[in-house]
C-alpha positions in Angstrom: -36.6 -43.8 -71.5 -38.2 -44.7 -68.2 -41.2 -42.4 -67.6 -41.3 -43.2 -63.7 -39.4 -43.4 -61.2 -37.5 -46.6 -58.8 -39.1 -45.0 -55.8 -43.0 -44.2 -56.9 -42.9 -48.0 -58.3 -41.7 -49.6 -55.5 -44.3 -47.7 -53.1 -47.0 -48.9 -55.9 -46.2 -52.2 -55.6 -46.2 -52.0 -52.1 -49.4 -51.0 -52.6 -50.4 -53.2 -54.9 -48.9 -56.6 -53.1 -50.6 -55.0 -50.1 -47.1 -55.6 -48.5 -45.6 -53.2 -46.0 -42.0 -51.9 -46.3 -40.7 -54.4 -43.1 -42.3 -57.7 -44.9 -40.2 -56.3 -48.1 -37.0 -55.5 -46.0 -37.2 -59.2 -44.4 -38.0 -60.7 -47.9 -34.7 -59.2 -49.2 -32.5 -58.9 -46.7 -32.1 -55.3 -47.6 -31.3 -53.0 -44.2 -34.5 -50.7 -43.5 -32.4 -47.8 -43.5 -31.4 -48.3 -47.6 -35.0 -49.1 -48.6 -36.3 -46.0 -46.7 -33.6 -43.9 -49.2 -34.7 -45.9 -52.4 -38.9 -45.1 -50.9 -37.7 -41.1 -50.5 -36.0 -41.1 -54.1 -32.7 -40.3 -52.5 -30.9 -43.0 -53.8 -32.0 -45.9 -56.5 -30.9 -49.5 -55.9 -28.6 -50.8 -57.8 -29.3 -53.9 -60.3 -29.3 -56.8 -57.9 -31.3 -55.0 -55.2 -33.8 -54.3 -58.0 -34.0 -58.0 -59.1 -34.4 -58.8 -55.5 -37.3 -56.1 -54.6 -39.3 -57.3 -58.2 -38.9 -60.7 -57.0 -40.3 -60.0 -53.5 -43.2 -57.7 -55.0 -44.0 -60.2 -58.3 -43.6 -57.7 -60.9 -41.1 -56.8 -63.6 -37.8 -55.7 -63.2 -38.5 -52.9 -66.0 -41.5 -52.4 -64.6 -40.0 -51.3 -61.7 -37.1 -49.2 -63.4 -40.2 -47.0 -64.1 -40.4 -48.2 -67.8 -43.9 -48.4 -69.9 -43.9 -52.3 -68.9 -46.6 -54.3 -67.5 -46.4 -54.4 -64.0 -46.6 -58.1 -63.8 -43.6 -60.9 -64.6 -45.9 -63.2 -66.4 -46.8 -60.0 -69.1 -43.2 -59.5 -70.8 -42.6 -62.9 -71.9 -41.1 -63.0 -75.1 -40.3 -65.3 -77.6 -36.5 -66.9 -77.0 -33.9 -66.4 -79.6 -33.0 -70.0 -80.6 -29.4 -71.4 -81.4 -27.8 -74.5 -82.5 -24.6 -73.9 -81.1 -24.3 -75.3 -77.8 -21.6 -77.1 -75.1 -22.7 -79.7 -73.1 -21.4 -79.9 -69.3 -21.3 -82.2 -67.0 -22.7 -81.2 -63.9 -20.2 -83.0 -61.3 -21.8 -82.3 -58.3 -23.6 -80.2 -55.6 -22.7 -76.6 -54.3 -24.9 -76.0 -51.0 -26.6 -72.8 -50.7 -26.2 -73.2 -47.1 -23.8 -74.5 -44.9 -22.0 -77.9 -43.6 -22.2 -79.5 -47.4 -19.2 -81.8 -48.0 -17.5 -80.5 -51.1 -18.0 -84.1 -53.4 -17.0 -83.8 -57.0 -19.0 -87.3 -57.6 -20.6 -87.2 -61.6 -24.0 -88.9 -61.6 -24.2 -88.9 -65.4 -26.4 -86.0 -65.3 -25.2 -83.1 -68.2 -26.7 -80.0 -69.6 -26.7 -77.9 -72.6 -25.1 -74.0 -72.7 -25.4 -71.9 -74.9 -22.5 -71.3 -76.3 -22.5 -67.7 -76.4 -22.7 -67.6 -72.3 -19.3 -68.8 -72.7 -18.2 -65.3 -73.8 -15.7 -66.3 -76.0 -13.3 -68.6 -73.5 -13.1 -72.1 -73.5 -15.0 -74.5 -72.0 -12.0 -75.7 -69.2 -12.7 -72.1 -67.8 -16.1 -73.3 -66.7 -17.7 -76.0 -64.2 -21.7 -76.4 -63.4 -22.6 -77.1 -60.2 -26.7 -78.1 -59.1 -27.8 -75.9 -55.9 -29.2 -77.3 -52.8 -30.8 -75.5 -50.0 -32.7 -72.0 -50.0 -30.1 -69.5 -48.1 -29.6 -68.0 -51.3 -33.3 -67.7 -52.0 -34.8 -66.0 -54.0 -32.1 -65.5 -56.4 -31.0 -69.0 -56.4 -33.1 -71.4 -55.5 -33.2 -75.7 -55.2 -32.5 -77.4 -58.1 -30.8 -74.4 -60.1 -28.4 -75.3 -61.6 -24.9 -72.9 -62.0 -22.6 -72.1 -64.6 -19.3 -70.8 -63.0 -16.3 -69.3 -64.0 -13.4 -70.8 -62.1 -11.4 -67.6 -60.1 -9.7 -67.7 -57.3 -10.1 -64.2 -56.2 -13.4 -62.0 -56.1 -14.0 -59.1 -58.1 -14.9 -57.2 -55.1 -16.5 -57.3 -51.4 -20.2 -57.7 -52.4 -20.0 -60.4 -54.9 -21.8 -63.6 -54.8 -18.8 -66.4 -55.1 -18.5 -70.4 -55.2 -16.6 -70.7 -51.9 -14.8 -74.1 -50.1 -14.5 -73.3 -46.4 -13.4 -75.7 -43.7 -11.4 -77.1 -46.6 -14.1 -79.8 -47.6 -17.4 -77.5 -47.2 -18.9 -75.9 -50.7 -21.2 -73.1 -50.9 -22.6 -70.5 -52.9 -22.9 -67.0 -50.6 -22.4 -63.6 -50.8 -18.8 -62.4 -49.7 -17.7 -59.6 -48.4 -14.3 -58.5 -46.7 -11.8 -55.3 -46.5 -8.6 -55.9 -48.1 -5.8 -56.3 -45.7 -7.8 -58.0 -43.3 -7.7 -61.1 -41.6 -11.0 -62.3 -42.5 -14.4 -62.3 -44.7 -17.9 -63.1 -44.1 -20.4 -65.3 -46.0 -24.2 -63.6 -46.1 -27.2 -65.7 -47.5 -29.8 -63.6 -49.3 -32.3 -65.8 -47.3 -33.1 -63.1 -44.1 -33.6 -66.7 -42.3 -30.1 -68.2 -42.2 -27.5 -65.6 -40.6 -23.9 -64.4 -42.0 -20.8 -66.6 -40.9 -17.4 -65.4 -40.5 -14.6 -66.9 -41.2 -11.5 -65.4 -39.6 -7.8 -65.6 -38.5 -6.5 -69.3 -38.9 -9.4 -70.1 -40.4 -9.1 -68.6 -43.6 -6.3 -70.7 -44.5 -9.0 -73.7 -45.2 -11.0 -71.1 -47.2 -10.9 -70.4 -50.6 -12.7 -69.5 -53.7 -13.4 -71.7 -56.5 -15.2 -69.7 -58.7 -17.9 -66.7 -59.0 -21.2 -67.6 -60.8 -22.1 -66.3 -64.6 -25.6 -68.4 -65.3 -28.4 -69.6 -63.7 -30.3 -72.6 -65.4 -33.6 -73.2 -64.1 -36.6 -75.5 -65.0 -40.0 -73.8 -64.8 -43.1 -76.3 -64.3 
């Protein structure tokens, strides 16, 4: 059971990182107004707000939660369960992080190995990876990464980080959010450098999604 609490950790990070709550709010896009409730203990962050405030401060996700963790990422490395059971994927092309990347499904040669277990049971014609490029989505997706996704034509719900074509050729990977009966949706980067773009009215009929993501593969130097 955690023995702290989300908001005493974040405020000794803070501390810690000698970081002050604006240089956090602009490292994770979150609004000023929602870290100052999750700093008072009125409200605690949800799970990807936490992954983005340990990644901004350097320290552990669990750490954070208030759990008897080292503070530090580095300190809860543990030895990887190993398995022989895996699905190789091509990876057939680029998805942008950003914006004004042509949509090419061109296969280099280049493949990975999944796990097959990430595959949760469906087949493999229910997945596609795709190799990110750019840094709007930084810090929870970065250059290079590459991205299992699970084909859908529809998100879950406004919030939700999805695999979007828009101007019917461009790709990109972006947060999405948008009110149900609406004529239109907007496409947030995590990156507090690169601003929101909507997409609205006749415009939306050249937009669609192609997939939300389910994996991140990255390779650590």
């Amino acid at each position: 059971m955690p023995k702290d609490n989300c908001s005493n950790r974040i405020k000794e990070a803070l501390e810690f990182r000698n970081m002050r709550q604006a240089e956090l709010c602009k490292r994770t896009n979150i609004p000023k107004s929602a870290m100052s409730q999750y700093l008072s203990g009125k409200f605690e962050p949800k799970q990807d707000r936490v992954f983005l405030i340990a990644q901004a401060l350097n320290v552990s996700e669990a750490w954070l939660m208030g759990y008897d963790v080292p503070i530090n990422n580095e300190n809860k490395l543990k030895s990887p369960k190993t398995t022989t059971e895996t699905t190789t994927f091509p990876v057939i092309g680029e998805i942008a992080a950003g914006y004004e990347h042509l949509a090419y499904e061109d296969w280099s040669g280049d493949t990975i190995e999944i796990p097959t277990s990430y595959l949760k049971g469906r087949p493999k014609n229910d997945y596609f990876v795709l190799e990110v490029k750019g840094d709007s989505m930084y810090p929870q997706y970065q250059e290079g990464d590459k991205v299992l996704i699970l084909k859908q034509s529809t998100l879950n719900r406004s919030g939700e980080i999805g695999a979007i074509i828009y101007d019917g050729e461009c790709a990109t990977l972006k947060k999405v959010e948008f009110v149900k009966g609406e004529n239109w949706l907007e496409m947030i980067p995590l990156n507090p450098e690169y601003k929101p773009r909507k997409i609205e009215g006749s415009d939306l009929e050249e937009c669609r999604i192609i997939g939300i993501p389910k994996l991140i593969i990255r390779e650590v130097e």
